[in-house]
DRENKE-285775 format. One line per field, with one value per residue (C-alpha): x, y, z; residue number from 0; residue in three letters. Coordinates in nm, 2 decimals, padded with zeros to 4 digits, always signed. Example, Ala and Ser with C-alpha at 12.3 -4.5 7.8 and 13.67 -1.06 7.14 Angstrom:
residues 2
east = +01.23	+01.37 .
north = -00.45	-00.11 .
up = +00.78	+00.71 .
k = 0	1 .
r = ala	ser .
END
This chain:
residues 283
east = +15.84	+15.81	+16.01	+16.32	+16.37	+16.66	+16.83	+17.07	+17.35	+17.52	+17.82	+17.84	+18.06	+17.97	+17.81	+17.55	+17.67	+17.62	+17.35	+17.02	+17.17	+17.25	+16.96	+16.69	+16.89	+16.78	+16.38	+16.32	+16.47	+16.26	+16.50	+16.75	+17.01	+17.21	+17.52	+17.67	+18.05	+17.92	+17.86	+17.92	+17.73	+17.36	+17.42	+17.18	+16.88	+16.92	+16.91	+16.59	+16.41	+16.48	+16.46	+16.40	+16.72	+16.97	+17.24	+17.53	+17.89	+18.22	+18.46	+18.73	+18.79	+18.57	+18.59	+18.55	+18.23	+18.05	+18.15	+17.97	+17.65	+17.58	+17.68	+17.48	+17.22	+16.82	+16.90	+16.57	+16.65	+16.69	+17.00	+17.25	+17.40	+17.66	+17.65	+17.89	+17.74	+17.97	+17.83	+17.47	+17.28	+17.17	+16.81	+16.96	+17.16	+16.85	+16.59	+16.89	+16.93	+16.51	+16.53	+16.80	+16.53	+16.22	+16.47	+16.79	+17.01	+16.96	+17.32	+17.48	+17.58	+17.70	+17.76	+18.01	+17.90	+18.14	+18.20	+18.19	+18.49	+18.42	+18.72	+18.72	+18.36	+18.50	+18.46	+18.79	+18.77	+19.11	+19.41	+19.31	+19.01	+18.75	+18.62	+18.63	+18.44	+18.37	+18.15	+17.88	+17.52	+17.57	+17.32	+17.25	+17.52	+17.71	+17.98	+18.24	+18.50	+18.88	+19.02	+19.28	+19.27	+19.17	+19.05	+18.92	+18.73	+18.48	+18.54	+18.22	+18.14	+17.89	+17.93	+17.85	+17.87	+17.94	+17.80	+17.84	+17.58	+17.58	+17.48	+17.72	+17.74	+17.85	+18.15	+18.23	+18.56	+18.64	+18.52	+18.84	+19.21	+19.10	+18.87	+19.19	+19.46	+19.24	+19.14	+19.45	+19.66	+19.42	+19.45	+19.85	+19.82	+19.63	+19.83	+20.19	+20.02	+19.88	+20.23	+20.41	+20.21	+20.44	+20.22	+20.14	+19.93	+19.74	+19.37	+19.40	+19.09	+18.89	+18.76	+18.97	+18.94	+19.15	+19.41	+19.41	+19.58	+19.91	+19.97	+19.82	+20.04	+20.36	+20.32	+20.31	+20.63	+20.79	+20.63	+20.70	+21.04	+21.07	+21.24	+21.11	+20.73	+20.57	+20.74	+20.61	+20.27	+20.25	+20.41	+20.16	+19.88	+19.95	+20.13	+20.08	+19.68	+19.63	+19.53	+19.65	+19.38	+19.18	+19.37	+19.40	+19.17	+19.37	+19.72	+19.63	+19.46	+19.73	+19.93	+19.73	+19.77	+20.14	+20.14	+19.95	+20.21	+20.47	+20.35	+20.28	+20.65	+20.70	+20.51	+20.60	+20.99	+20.89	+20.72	+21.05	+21.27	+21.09	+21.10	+21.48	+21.52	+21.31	+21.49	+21.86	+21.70	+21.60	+21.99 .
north = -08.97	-08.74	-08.70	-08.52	-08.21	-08.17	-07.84	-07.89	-07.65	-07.58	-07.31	-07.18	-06.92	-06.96	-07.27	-07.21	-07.52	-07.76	-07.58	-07.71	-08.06	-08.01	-07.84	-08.07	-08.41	-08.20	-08.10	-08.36	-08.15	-07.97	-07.65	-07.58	-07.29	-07.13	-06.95	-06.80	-06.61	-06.33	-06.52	-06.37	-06.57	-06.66	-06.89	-06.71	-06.65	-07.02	-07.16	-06.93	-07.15	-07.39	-07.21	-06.85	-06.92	-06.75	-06.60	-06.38	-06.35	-06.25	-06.61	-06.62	-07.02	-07.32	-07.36	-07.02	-06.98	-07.31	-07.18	-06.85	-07.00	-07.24	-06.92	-06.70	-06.81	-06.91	-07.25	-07.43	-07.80	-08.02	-08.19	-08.04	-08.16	-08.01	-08.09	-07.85	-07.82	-08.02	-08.33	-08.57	-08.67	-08.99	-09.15	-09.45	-09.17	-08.95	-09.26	-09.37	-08.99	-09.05	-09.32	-09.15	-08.86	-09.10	-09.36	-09.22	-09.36	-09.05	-09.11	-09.05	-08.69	-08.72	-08.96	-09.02	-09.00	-09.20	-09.05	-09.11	-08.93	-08.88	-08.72	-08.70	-08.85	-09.17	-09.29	-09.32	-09.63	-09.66	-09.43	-09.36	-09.19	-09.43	-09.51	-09.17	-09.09	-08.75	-08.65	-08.42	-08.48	-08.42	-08.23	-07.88	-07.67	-07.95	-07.90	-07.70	-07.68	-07.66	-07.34	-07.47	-07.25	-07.66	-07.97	-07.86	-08.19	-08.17	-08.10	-08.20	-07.97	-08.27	-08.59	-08.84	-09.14	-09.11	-09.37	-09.47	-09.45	-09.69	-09.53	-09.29	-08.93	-08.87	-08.59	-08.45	-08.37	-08.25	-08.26	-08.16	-08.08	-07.77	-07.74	-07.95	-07.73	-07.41	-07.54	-07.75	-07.36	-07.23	-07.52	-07.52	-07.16	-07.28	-07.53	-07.37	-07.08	-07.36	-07.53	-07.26	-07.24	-07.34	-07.67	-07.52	-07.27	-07.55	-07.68	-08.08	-08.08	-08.25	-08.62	-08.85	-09.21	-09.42	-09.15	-08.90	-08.60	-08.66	-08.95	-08.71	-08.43	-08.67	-08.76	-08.39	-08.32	-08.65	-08.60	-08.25	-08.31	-08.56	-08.50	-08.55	-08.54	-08.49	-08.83	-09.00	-08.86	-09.05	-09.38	-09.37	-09.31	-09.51	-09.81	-09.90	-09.80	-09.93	-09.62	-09.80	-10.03	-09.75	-09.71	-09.42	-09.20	-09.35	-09.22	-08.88	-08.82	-08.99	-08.75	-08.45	-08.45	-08.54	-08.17	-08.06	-08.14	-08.01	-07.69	-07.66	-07.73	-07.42	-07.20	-07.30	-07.24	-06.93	-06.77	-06.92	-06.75	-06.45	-06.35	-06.50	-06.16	-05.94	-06.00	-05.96	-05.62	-05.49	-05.61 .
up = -07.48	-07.77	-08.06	-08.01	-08.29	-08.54	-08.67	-08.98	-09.00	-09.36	-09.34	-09.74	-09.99	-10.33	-10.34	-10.64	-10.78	-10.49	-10.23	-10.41	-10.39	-10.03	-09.91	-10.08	-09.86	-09.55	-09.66	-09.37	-09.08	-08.86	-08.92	-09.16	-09.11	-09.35	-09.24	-09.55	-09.60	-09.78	-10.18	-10.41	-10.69	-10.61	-10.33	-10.08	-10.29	-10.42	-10.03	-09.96	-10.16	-09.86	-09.53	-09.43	-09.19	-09.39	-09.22	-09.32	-09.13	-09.23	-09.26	-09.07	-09.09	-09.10	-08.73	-08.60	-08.90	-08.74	-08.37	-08.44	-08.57	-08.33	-08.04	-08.20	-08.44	-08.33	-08.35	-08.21	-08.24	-07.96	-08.17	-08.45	-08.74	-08.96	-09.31	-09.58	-09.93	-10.09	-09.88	-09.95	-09.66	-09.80	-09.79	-09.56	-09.31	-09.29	-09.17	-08.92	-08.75	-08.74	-08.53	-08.32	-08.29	-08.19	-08.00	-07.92	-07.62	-07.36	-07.24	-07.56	-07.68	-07.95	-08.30	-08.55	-08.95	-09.15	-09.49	-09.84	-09.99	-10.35	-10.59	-10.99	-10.93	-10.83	-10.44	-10.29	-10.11	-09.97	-09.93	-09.56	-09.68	-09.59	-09.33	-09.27	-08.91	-08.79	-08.52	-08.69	-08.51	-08.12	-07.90	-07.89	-07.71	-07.69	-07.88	-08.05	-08.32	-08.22	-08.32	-08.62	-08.95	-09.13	-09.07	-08.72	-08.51	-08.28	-07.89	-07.67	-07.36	-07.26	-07.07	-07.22	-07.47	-07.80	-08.08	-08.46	-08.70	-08.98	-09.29	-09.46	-09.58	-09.89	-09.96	-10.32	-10.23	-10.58	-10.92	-11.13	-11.08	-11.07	-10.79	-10.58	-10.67	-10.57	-10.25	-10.16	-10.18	-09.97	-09.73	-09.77	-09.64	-09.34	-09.26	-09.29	-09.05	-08.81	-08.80	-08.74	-08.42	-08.10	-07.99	-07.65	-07.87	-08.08	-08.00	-07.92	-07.70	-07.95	-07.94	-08.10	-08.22	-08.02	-07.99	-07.66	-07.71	-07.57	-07.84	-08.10	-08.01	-07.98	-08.34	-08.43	-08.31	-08.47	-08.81	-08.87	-08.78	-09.05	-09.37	-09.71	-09.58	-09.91	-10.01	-09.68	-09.69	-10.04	-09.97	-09.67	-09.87	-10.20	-10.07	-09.66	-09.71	-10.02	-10.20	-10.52	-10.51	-10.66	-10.96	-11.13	-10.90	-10.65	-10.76	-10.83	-10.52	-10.37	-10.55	-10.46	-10.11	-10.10	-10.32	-10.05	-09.83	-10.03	-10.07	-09.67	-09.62	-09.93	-09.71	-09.37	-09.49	-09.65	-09.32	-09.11	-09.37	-09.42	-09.05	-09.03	-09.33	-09.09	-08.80	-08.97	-09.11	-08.80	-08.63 .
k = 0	1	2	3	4	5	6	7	8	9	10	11	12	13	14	15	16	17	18	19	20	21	22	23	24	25	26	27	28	29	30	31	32	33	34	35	36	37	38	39	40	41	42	43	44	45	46	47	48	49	50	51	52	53	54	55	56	57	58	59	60	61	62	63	64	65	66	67	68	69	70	71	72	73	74	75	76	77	78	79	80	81	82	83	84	85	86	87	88	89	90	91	92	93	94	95	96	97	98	99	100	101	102	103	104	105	106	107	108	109	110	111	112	113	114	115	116	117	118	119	120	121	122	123	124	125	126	127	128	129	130	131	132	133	134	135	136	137	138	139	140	141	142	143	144	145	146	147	148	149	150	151	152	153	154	155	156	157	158	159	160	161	162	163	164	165	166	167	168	169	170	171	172	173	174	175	176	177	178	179	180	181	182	183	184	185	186	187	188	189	190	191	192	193	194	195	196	197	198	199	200	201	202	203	204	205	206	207	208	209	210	211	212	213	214	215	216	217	218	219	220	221	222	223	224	225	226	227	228	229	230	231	232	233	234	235	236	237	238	239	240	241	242	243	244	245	246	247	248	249	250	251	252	253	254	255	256	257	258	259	260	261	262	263	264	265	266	267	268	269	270	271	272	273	274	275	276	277	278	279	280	281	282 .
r = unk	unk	unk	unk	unk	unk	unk	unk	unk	unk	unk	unk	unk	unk	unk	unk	unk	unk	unk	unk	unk	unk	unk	unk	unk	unk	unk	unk	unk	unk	unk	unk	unk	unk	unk	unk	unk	unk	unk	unk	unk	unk	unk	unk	unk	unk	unk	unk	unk	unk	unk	unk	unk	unk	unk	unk	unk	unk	unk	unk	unk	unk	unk	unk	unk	unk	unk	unk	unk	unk	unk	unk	unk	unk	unk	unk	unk	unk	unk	unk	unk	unk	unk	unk	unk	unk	unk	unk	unk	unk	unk	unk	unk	unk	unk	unk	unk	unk	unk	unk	unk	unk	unk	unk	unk	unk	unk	unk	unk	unk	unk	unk	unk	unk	unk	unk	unk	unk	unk	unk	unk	unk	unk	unk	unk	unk	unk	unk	unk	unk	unk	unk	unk	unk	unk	unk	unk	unk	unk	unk	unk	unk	unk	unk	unk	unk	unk	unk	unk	unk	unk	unk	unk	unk	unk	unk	unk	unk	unk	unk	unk	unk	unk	unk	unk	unk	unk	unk	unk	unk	unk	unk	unk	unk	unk	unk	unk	unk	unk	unk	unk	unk	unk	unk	unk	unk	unk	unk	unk	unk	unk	unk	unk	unk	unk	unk	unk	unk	unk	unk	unk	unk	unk	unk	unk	unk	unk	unk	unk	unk	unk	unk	unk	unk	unk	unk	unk	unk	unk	unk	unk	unk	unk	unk	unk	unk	unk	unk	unk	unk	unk	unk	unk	unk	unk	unk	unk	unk	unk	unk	unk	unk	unk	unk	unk	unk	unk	unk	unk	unk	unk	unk	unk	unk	unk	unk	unk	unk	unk	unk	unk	unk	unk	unk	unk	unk	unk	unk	unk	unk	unk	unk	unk	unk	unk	unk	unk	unk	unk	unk	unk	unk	unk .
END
């Protein structure tokens, strides 16, 4: 049987500072493909160094951006994998998706990378951050991304098994306080305009571990009925998963995403009270 073929897909928008890093992990891949959000530092020129696969599309989310790409764009591999810029395909993970390529089960579609979750260049070992599984190599056509504004998962059209792969992939979450507090309001934004979603009109198709999508969407509707979230989210984190066992790091990423959460509730109360005005306006 011959070897199967791999195409690695890396969504970017100006990622000069991470895309070399990236792209050099994936030298080994029988294609590499580019699908880039319209940079506007040198991120493009820097990953034609790499591949003449470069692609340019307007962003609408994470999601929809990966959804396009693997619709649209030539890609020739008999498997995909979806690696961001921010993340390391490690020497250990690369030999392991090999042997997947020259030996892979033929019943299984799909496989779970667990993930390194690096912030403030520490690795983030607890906190609920690690292990960390998310299904990024599955086979061609196989698959696509739920259509959430963040955090999307994977849905597979396939049947099939699904397996784990041992070695990890490596995330640099974030660097500074900086780089969090920039991408954590973007993500706020997201996720105050996904919540405000009625649940009938939310994407839970996606494969879950060891939780279907009734039991996913019943927790929704508890949690976000909850008061004093931000406060939950970081007793969660800090104290039932052990996030102080990473000491400093640990508390201020701990920290970090119970702002996250606050600042989703801001702008989820903000939308709800902003239409509340619009519709008393219009009485």
């Amino acid at each position: 049987m011959s070897r199967a073929t791999l195409t690695a897909l890396v969504p970017t928008y100006n990622e000069a500072h991470n895309i070399e890093d990236c792209l050099s992990c994936l030298t080994w891949a029988d294609q590499i493909i580019v699908v880039d959000s319209f940079s506007t530092d040198n991120t493009v020129e820097l990953a034609r160094k790499f591949t003449p696969h470069v692609y340019q599309h307007e962003y609408v989310n994470s999601a929809t951006q990966k959804n396009w790409a693997m619709a649209n764009l030539p890609i020739e591999g008999d498997w995909t994998l979806i690696v961001d810029a921010d993340e390391r395909v490690v020497p250990e993970l690369a030999e392991e998706i090999r042997g997947v390529l020259e030996h892979g089960d033929p019943d299984v579609v799909g496989y779970f990378i667990n993930r390194r979750n690096v912030f403030f260049g520490r690795w983030i070992r607890h906190a609920g951050l690690y292990p960390s599984w998310n299904l990024r190599l599955f086979r061609t056509g196989s698959a696509r991304y739920e259509t959430k504004e963040v955090d999307a998962d994977v849905t597979l059209l396939a049947q099939g098994q699904v397996a784990y792969l041992r070695s990890d992939m490596v995330h640099y979450s974030f660097m500074t306080i900086d780089d969090c507090v920039r991408k954590w309001n973007r993500y706020s934004t997201w996720d105050a305009t996904e919540r405000c979603k009625p649940l009938d009109q939310r994407d839970d198709s996606a494969v879950h571990v060891g939780a279907g999508r009734w039991y996913r969407t019943t927790l929704r509707k508890l949690y976000e009925r909850l008061p004093g979230k931000p406060l939950i989210v970081f007793t969660y984190l800090y104290v039932l998963k052990a996030g102080f066992l990473d000491g400093k790091a640990g508390y201020y990423t701990c920290g970090l995403f119970a702002w996250r959460e606050f600042l989703t509730n801001a702008k989820v109360w903000q939308n709800q009270h902003g239409q509340m005005l619009k519709a008393a306006m219009n009485d």
